[in-house]
GULONU-860945 format. One line per 4 residues: number of its first residue (from 1); their letters; for each residue x, y, z of N, C-alpha, C. Coordinates in nm, 4 decimals. Example, Ala and Ser with C-alpha at 12.3 -4.5 7.8 and 13.67 -1.06 7.14 Angstrom:
<rs>
1	AS	1.3190,-0.5690,0.7800,1.2300,-0.4500,0.7800,1.3200,-0.3300,0.7800 ~ 1.2850,-0.2250,0.7080,1.3670,-0.1060,0.7140,1.2900,0.0030,0.7870
</rs>
This chain:
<rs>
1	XXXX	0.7597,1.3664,0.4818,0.8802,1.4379,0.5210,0.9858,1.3405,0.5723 ~ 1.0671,1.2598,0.4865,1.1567,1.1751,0.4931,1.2472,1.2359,0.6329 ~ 1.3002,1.3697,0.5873,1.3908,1.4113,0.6691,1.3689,1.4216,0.8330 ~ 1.2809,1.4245,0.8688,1.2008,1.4804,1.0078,1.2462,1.3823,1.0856
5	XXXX	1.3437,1.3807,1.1949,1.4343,1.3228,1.2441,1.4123,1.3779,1.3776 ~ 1.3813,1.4902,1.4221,1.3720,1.5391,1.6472,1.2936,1.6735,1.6330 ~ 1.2669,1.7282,1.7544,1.2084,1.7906,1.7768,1.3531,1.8949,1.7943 ~ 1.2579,2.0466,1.7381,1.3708,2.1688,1.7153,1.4017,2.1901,1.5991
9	XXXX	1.3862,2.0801,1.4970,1.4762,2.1325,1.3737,1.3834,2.2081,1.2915 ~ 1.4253,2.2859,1.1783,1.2650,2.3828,1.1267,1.3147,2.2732,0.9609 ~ 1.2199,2.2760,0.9160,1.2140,2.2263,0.7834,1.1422,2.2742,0.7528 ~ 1.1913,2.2540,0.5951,1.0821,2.3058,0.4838,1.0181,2.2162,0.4126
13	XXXX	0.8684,2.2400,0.4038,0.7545,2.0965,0.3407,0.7883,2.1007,0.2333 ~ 0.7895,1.9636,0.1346,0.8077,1.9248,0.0080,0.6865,2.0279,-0.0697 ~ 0.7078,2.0383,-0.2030,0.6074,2.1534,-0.2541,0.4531,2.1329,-0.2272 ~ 0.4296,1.9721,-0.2533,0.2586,1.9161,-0.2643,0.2143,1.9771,-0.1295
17	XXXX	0.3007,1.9152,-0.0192,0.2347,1.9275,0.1008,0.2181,2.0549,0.1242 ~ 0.3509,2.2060,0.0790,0.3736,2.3234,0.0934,0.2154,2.3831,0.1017 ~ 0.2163,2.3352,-0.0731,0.0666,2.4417,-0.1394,-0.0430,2.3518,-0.0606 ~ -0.0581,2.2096,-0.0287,-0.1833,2.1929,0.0610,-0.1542,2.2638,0.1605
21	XXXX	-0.1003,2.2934,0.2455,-0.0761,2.3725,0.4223,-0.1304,2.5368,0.4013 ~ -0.0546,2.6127,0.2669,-0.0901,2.7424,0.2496,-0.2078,2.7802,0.1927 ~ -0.2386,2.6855,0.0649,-0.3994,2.6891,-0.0008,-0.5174,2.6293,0.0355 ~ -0.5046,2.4636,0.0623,-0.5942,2.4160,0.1048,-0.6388,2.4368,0.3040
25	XXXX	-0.5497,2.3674,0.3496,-0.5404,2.4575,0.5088,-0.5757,2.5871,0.5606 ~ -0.5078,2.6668,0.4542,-0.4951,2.7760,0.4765,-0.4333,2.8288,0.6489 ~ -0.3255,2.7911,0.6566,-0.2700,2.7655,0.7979,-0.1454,2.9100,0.7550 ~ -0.0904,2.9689,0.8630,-0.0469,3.0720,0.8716,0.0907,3.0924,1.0188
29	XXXX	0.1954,3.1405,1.0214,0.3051,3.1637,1.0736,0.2013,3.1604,1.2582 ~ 0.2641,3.0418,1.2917,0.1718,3.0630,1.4561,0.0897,2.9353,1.4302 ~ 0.0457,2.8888,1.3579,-0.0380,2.7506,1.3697,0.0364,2.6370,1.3640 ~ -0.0605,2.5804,1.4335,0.0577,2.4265,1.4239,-0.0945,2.3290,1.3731
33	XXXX	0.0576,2.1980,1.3308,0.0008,2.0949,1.2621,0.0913,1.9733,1.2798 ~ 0.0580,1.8706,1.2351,0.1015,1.7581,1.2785,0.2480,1.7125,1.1071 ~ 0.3124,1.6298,1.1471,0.3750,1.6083,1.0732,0.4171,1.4742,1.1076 ~ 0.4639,1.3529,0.9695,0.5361,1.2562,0.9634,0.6428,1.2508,0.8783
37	XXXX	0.7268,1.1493,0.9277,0.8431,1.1543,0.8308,0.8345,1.0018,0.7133 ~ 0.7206,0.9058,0.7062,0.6545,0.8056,0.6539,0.7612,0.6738,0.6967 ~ 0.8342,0.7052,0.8279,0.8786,0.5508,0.8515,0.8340,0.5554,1.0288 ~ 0.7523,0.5982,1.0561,0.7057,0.5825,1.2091,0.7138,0.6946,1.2808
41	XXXX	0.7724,0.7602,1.2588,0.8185,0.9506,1.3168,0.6499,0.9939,1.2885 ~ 0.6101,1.0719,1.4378,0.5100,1.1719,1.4358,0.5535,1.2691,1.5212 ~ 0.5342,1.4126,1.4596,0.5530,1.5209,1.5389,0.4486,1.6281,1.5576 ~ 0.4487,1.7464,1.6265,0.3622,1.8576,1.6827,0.4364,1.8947,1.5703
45	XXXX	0.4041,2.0257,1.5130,0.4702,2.1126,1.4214,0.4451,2.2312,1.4363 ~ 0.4913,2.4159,1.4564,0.4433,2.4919,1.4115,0.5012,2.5606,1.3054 ~ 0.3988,2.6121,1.2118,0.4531,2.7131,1.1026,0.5321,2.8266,1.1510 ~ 0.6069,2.8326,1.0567,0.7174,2.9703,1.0829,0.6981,3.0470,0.9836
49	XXXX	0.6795,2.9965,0.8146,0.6459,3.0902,0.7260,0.5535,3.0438,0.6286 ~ 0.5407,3.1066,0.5209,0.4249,3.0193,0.4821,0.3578,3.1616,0.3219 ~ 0.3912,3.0438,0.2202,0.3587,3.1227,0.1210,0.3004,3.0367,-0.0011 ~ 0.2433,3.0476,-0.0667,0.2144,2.9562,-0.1786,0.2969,2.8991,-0.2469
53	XXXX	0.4320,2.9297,-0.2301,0.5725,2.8813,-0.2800,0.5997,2.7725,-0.1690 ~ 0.5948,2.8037,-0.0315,0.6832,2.7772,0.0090,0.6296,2.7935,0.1935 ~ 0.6943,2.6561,0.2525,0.6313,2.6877,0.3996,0.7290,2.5947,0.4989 ~ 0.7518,2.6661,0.6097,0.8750,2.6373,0.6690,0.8029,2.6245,0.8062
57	XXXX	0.8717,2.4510,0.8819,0.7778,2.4697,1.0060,0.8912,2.3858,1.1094 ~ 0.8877,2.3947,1.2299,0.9683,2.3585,1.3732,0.8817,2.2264,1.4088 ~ 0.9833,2.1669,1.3832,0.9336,2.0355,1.4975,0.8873,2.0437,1.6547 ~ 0.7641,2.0312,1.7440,0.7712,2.0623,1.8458,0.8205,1.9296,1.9155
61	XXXX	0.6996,1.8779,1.9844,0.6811,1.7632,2.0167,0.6644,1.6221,1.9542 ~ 0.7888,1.5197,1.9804,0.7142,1.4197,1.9161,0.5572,1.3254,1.9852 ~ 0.4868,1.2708,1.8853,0.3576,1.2420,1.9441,0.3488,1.0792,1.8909 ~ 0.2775,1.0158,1.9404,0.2591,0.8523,1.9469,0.1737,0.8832,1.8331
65	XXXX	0.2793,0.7839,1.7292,0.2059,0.7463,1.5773,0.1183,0.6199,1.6289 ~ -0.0097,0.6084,1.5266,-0.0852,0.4577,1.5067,-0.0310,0.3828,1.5019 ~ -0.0890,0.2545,1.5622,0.0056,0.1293,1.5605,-0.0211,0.0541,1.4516 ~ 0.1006,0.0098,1.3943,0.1037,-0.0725,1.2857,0.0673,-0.2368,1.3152
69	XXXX	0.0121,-0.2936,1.1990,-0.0245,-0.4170,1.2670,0.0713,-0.5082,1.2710 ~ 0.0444,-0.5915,1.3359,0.1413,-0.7040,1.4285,0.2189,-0.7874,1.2743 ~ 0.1222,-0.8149,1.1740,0.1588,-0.9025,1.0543,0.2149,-0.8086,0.9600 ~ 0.3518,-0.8126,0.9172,0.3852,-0.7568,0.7539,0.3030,-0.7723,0.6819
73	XXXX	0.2406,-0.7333,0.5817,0.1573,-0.7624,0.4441,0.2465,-0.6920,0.3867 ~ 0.2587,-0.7286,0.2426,0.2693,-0.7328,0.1156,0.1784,-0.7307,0.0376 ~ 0.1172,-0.6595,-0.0480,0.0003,-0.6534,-0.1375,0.0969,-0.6836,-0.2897 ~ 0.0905,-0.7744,-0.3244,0.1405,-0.8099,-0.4896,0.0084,-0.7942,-0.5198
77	XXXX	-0.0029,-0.7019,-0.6722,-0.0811,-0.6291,-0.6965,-0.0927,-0.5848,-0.8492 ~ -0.2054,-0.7012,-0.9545,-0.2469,-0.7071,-1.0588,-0.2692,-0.5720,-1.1232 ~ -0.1924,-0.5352,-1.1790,-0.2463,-0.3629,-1.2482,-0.4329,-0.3876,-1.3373 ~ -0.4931,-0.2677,-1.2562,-0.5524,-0.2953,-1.2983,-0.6443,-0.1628,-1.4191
81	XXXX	-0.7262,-0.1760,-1.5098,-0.7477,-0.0993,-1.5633,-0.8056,0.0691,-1.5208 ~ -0.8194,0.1558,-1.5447,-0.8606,0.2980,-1.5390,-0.7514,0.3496,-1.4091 ~ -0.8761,0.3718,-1.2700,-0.8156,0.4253,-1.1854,-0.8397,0.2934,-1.0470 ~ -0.8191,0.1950,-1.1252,-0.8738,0.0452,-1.0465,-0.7325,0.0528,-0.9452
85	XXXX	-0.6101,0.0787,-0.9761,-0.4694,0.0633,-0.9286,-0.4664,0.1722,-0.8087 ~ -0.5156,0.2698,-0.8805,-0.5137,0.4047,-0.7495,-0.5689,0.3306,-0.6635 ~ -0.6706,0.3538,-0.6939,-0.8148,0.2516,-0.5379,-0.7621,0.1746,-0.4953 ~ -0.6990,0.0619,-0.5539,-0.6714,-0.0685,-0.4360,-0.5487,-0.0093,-0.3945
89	XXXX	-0.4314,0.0585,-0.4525,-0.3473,0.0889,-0.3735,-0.3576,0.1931,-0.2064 ~ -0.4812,0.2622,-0.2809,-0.5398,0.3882,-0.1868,-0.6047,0.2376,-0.0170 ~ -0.6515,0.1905,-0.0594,-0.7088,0.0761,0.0228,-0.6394,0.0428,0.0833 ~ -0.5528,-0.1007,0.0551,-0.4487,-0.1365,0.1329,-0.3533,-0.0493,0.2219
93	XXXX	-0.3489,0.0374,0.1384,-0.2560,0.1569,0.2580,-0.3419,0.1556,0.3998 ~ -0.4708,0.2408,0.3465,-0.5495,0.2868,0.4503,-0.5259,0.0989,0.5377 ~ -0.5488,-0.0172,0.5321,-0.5786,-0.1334,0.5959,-0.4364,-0.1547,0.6484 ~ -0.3238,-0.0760,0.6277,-0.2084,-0.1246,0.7166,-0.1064,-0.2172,0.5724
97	XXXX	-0.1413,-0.2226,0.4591,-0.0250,-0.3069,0.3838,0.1772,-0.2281,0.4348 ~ 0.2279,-0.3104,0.4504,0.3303,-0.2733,0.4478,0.4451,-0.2774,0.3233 ~ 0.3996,-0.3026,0.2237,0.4403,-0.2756,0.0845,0.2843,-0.2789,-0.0137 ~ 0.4095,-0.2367,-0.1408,0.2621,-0.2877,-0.2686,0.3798,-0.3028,-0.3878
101	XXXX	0.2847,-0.4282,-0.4685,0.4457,-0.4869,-0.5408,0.3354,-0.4923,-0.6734 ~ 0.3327,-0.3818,-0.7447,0.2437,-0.3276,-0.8865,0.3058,-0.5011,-0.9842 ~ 0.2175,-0.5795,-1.0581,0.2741,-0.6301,-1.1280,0.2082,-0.6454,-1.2820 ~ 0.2339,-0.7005,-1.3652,0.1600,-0.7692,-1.5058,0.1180,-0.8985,-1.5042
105	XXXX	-0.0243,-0.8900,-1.4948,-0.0240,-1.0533,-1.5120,-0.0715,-1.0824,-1.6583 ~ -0.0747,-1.2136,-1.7236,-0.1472,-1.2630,-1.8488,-0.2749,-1.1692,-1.8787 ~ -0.3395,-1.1485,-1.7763,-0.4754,-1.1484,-1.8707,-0.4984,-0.9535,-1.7779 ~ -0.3855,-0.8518,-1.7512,-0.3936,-0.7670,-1.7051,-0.4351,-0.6575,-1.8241
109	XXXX	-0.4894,-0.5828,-1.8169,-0.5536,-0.4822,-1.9564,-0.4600,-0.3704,-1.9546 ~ -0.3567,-0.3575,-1.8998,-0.2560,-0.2377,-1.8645,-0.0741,-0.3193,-1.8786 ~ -0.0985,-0.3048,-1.9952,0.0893,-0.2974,-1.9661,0.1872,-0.2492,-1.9571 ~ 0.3321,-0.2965,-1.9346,0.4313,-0.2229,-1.8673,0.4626,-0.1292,-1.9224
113	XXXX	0.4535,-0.1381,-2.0257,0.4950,0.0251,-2.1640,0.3768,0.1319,-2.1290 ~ 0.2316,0.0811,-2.1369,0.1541,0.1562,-2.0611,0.1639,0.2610,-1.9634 ~ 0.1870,0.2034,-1.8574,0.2541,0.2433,-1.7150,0.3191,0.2712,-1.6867 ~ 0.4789,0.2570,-1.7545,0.5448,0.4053,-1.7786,0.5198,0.5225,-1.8701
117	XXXX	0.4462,0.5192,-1.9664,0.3965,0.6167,-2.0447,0.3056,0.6963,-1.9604 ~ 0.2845,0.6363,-1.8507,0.1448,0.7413,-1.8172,0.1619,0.7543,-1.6320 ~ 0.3314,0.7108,-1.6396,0.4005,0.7864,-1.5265,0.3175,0.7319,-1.3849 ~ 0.2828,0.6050,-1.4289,0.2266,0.5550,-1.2851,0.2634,0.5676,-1.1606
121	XXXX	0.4035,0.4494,-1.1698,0.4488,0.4584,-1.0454,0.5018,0.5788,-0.9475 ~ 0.4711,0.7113,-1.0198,0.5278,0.7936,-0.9579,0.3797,0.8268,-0.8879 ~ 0.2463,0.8314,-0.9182,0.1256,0.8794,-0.8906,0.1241,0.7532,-0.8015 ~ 0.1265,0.6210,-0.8464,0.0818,0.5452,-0.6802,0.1372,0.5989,-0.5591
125	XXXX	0.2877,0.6409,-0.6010,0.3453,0.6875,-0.4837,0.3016,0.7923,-0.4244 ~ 0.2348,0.8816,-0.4713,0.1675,1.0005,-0.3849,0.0517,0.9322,-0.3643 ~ -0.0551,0.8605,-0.4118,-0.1421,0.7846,-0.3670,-0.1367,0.7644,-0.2391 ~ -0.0159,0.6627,-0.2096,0.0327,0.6021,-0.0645,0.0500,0.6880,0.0134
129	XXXX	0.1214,0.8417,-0.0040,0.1308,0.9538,0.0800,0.0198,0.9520,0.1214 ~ -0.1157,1.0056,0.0663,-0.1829,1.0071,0.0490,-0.3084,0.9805,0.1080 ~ -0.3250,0.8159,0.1074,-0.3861,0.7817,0.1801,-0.3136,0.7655,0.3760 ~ -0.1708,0.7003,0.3544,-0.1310,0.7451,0.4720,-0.2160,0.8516,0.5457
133	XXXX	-0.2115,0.9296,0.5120,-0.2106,1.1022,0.5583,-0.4059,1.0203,0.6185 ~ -0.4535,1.0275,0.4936,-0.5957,1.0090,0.5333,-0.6105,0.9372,0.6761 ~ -0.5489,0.8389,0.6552,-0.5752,0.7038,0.8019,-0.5261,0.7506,0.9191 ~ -0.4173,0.8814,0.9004,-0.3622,0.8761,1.0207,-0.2299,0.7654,1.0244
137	XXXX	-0.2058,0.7434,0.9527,-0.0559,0.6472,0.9922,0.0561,0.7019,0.9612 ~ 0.1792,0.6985,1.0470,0.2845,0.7543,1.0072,0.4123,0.6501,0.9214 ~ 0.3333,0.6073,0.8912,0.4160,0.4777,0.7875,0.3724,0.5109,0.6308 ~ 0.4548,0.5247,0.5654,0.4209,0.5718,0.4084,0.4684,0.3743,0.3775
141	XXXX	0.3935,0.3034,0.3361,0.3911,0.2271,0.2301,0.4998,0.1679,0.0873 ~ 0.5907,0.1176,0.1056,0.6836,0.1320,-0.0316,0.6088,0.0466,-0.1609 ~ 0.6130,0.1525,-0.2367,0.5165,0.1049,-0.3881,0.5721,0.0976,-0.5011 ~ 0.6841,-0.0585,-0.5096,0.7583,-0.0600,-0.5953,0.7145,-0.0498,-0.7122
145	XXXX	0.7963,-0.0543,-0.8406,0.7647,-0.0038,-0.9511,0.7240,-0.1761,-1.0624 ~ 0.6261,-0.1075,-1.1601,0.5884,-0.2486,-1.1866,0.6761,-0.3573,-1.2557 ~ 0.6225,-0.4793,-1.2370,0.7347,-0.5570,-1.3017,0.6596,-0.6960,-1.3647 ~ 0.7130,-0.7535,-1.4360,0.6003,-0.9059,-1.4749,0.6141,-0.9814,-1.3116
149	XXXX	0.5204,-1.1219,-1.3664,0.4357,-1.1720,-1.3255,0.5588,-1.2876,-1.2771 ~ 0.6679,-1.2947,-1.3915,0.7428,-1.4279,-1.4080,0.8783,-1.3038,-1.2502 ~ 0.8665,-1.2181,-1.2929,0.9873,-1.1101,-1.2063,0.9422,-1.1062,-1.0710 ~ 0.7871,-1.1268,-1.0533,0.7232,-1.1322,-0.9493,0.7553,-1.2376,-0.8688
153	XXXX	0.7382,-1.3718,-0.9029,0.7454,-1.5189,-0.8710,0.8985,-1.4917,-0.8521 ~ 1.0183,-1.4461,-0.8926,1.1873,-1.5233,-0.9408,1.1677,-1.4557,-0.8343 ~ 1.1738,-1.3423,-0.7200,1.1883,-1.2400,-0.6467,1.1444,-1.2968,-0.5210 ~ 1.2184,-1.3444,-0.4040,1.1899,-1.3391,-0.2418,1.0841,-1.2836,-0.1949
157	XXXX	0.9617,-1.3506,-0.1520,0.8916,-1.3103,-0.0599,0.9221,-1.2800,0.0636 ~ 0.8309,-1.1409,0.0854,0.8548,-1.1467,0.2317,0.7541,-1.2013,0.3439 ~ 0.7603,-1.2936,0.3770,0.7431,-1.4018,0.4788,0.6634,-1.5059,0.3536 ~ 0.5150,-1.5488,0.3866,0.4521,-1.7060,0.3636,0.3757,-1.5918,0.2456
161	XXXX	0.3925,-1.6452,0.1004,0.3345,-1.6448,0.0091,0.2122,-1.6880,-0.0632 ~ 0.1006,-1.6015,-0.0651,-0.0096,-1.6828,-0.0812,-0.0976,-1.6354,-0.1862 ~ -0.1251,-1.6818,-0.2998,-0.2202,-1.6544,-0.4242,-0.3435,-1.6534,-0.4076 ~ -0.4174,-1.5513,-0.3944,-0.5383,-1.5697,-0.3577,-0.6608,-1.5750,-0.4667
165	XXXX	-0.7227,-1.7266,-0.4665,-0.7791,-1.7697,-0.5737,-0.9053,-1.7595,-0.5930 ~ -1.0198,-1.7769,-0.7075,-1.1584,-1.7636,-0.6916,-1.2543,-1.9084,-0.6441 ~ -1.3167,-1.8889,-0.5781,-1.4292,-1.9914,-0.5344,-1.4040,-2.0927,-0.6133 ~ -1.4167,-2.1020,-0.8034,-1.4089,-2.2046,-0.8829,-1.2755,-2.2157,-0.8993
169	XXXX	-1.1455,-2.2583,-0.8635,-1.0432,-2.3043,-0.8851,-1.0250,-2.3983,-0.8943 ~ -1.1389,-2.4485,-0.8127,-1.1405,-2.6798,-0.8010,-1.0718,-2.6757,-0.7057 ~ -1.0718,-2.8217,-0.7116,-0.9742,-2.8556,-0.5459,-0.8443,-2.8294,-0.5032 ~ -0.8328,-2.8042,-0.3791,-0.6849,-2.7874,-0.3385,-0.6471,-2.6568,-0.2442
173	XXXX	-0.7143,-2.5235,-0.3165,-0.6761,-2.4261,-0.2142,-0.7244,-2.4092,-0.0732 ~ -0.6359,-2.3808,-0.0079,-0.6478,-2.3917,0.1613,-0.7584,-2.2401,0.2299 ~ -0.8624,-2.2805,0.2710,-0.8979,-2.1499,0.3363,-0.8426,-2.0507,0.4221 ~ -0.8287,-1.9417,0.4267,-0.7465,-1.8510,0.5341,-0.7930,-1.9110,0.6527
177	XXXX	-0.8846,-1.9369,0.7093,-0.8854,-1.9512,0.7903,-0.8284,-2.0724,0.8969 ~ -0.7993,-2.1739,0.7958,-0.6765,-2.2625,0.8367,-0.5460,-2.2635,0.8356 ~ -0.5094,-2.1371,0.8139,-0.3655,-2.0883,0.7982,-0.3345,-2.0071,0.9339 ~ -0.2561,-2.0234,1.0120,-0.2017,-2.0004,1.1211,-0.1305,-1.8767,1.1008
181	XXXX	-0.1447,-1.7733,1.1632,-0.1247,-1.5986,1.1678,0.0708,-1.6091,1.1593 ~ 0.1128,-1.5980,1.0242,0.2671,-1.5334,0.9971,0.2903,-1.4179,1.0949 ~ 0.4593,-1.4291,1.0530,0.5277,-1.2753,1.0885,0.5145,-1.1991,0.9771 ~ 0.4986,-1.2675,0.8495,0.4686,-1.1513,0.7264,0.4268,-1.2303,0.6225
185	XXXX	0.3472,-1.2051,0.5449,0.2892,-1.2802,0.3665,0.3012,-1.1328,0.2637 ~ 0.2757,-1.2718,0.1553,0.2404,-1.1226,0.0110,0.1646,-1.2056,-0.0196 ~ 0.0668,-1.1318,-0.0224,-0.0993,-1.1598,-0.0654,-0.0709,-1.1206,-0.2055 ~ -0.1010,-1.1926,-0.2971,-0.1156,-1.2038,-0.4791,-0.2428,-1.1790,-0.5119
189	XXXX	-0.3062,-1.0759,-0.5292,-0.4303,-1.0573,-0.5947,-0.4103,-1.0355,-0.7574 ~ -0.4753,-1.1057,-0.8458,-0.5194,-1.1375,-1.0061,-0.5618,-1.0012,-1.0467 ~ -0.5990,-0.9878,-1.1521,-0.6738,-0.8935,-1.2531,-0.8362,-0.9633,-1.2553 ~ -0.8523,-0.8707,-1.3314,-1.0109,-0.8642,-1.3497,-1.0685,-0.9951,-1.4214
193	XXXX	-0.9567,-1.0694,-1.5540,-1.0071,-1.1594,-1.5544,-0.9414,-1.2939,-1.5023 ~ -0.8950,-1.2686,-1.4094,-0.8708,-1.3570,-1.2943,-0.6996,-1.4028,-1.3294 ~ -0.6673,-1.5345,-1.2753,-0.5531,-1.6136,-1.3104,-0.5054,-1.6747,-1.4137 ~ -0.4536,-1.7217,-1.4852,-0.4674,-1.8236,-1.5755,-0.4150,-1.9536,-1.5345
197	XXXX	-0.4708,-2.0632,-1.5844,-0.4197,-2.1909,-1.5002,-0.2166,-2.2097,-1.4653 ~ -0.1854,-2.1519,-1.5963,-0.0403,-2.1236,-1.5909,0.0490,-2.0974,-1.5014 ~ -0.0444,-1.9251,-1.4956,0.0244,-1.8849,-1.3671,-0.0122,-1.9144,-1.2401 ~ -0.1095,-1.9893,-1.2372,-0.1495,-2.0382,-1.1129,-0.0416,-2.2093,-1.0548
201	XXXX	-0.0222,-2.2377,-1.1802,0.0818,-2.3446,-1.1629,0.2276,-2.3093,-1.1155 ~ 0.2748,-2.2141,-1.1919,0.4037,-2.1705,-1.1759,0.4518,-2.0671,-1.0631 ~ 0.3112,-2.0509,-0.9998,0.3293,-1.9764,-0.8227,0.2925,-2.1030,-0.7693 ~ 0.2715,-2.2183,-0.7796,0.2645,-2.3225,-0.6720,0.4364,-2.3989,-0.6902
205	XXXX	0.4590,-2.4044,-0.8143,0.5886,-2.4366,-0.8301,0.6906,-2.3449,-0.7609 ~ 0.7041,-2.2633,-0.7631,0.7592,-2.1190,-0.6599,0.7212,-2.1303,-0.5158 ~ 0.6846,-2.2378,-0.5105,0.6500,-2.2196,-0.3324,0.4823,-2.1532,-0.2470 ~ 0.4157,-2.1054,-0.3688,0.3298,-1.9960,-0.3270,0.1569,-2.0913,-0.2662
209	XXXX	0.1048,-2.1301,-0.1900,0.0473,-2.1460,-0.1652,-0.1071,-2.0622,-0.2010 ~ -0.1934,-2.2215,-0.2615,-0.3288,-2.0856,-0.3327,-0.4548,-2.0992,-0.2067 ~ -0.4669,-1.9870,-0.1857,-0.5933,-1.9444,-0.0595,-0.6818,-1.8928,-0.1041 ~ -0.8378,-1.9530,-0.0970,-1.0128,-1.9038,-0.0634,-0.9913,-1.8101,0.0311
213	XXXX	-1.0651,-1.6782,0.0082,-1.1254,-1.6026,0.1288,-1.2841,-1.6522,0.1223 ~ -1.3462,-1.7465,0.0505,-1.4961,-1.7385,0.0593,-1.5329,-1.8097,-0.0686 ~ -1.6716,-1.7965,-0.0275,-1.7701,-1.8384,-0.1355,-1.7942,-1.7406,-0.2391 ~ -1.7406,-1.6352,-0.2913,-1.8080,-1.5382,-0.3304,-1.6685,-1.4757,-0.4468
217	XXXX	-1.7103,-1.4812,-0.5914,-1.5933,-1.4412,-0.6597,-1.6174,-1.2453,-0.6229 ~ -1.5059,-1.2166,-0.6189,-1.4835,-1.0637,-0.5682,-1.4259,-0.9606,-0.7149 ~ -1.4253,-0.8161,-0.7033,-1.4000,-0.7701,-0.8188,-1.2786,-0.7532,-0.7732 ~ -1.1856,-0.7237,-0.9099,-1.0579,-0.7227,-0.8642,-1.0422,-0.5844,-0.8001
221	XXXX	-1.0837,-0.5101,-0.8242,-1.0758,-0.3550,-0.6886,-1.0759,-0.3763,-0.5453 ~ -1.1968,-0.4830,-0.5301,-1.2209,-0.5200,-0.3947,-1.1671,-0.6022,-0.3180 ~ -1.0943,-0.6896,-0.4112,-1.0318,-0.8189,-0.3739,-0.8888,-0.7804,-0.2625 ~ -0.8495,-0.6813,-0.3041,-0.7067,-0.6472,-0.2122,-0.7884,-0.5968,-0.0834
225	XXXX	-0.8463,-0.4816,-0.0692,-0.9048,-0.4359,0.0313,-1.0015,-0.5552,0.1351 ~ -1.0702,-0.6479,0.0725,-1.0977,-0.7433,0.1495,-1.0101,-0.8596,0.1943 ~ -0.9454,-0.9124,0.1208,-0.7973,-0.9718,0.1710,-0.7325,-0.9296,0.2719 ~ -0.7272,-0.8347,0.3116,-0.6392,-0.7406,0.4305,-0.7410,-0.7698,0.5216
229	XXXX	-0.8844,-0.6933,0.5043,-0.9857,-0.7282,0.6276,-1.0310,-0.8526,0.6436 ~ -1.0233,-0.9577,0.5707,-0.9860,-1.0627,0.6653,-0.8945,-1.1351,0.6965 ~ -0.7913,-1.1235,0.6537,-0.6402,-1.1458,0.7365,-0.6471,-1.0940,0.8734 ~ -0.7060,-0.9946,0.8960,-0.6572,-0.8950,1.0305,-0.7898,-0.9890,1.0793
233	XXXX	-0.9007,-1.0076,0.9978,-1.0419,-1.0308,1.1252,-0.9680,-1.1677,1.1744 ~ -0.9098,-1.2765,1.0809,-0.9204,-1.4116,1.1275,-0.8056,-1.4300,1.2227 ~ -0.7330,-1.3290,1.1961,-0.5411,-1.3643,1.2596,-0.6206,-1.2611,1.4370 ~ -0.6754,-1.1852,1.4189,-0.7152,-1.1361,1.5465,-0.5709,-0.9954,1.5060
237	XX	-0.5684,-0.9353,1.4020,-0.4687,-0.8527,1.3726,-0.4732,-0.6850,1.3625 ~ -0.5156,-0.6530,1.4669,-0.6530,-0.4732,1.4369,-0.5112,-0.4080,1.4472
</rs>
């Protein structure tokens, strides 16, 4: 609920949330419920009307949203095949990412013609509602729309940029844990079949620094969701 701005005003829920409150809830004129507006706003709410069309509710009280963590993240974010993109996007939300930057890499099994054909970026974006809602956070996530790999790199990071590479890369990448806790990174997680030396060159040429989380090559589903949990374990970032 973008709009949800003080306590007193009555609004009306966007349709998704409408028919969850009247069908799934099953909540009724006199109940209250909680509401966000997905940039830090949490409120008390009660229903005023309420129909399978349509449900109209009063801001009561505002209430102390979850705290966001201390570090920006950025999740740059390898499309990945089936419903691999939902999940890690569903993840990182729940772990606190403060963006997600969908991209194409070389060796990604989903491309950009793909992914608008099959109306992605509009489904990550309820994803992010989504999981928000699940965690309890009143921060909705911005889940830009996808773009290459080369659009990825030409494009400003926000804060210290870091490619996060597999165990066998050979020498050179820095462990997280020798990296000193930013005001913000974009964590670069690969596709399934990883980097290609290319693009692994042409994000070091870009400034991007390549980082080990471990001994252990990770699947690309898991790789974002563990990236976040240990950023937060090593930076001391809950």
């Amino acid at each position: 609920m973008p709009e949800a701005l003080q306590a007193g005003v009555q609004l009306a829920l966007p349709a998704e949330e409408a028919a969850h409150v009247a069908r799934v809830l099953r909540l009724g004129p006199g109940d209250r419920l909680r509401v966000f507006n997905g940039r830090g706003g949490e409120w008390l709410a009660q229903v005023e009307t309420a129909s399978k069309a349509a449900v109209t509710v009063t801001l009561l009280d505002a209430v102390p949203a979850a705290r966001e963590t201390r570090v920006r993240y950025t999740v740059a974010l390898a499309l990945l095949k089936g419903d691999g993109t939902d999940e890690a996007i569903r993840d990182v939300v729940m772990m606190g990412a403060t963006a997600v930057r969908p991209f194409v890499a070389a060796r990604s099994e989903v491309s950009l013609a793909a992914a608008a054909r099959g109306h992605r970026h509009e489904r990550w974006q309820r994803v992010a509602v989504s999981s928000a809602k699940q965690c309890g956070r009143a921060v909705v996530p911005e889940v830009g729309a996808p773009v290459t790999f080369a659009d990825l790199l030409a494009r400003p990071t926000d804060g210290v940029g870091m490619l996060l590479v597999e165990p066998s890369a050979g020498p050179g990448p820095v462990a997280l844990a020798d990296v000193a806790p930013p005001a913000a990174v974009t964590l670069a997680v690969g596709p399934e079949g990883g980097w290609t030396g290319d693009e692994v060159a042409r994000a070091v040429e870009a400034g991007w620094m390549r980082v080990r989380l471990g001994g252990r090559t990770l699947r690309a589903t898991s790789a974002p969701l563990a990236a976040l949990a240990a950023c937060q374990a090593v930076w001391r970032d809950e």
